[in-house]
N, C-alpha and C positions, 0 to 999 in steps of 0.2 A: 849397729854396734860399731865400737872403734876401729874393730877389728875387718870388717865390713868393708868399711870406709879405706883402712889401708888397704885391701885388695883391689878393691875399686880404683884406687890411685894407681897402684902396679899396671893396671889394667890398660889404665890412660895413657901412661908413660911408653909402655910399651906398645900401645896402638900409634899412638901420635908418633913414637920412633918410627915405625914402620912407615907411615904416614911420609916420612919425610923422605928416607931413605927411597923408596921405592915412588915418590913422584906422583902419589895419589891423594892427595887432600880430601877425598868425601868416601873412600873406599870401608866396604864393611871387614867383619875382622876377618868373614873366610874368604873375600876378596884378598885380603893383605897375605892371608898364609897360601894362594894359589899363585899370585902375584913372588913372592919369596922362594917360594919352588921353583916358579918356571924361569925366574931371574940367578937362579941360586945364588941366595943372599945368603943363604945358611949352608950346614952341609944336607945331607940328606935327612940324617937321624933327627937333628937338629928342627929340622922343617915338621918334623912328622910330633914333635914334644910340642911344637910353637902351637899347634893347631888344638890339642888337648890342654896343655895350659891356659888359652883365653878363652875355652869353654867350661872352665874352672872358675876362672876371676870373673866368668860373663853370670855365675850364679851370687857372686857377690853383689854384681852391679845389678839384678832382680830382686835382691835382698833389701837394696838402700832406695831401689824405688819406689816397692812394693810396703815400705818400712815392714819387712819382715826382719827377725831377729835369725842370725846365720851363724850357728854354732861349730868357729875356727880353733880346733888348737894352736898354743904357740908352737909347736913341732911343726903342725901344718903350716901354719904362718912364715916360717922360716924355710920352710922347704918352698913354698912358692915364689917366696923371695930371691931366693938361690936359683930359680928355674928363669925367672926375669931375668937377673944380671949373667945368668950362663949364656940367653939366647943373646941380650945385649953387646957380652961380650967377643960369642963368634961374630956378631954384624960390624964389629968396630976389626977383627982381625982381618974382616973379607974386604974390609975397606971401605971404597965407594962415596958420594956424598953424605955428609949426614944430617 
């Protein structure tokens, strides 16, 4: 679904941020969120949301491979959005490269 599909990408963006940020180019995603803690890229609370969030958008990304149909509210849809650009945004306040 499109809906799918935009999680999927969230997913991406914020893998690949990590990806950069933290100097790992092949790293998986609970590499990235152990990586993120033990770097404290986030704050703590922050670290602990990053790790349940991309085991969220990871049922999307089974959804689009598997073409399963993956039934998002737009509530839900915008609440994961919001949890992206939240962790996004403490990574760009913590600094660092990006």
């Amino acid at each position: 679904t499109d809906r799918a599909l935009i999680l999927l990408e969230l997913k991406q963006t914020l893998e690949a941020n990590l990806r950069q940020r933290l100097n790992m180019p092949s790293a998986s995603s609970g590499g990235l969120v152990e990586a993120a803690r033990q770097r404290q890229l986030l704050p703590a609370r922050t670290a602990l949301e990053l790790d349940g969030l991309l085991r969220r958008l990871a049922a999307a990304e089974v959804a689009v491979v598997s073409s399963r149909r993956l039934n998002v509210s737009e509530r839900a849809l915008r609440a994961l959005h919001e949890s992206v650009q939240k962790v996004l945004n403490e990574m760009e306040k913590r600094g660092g490269p990006a």
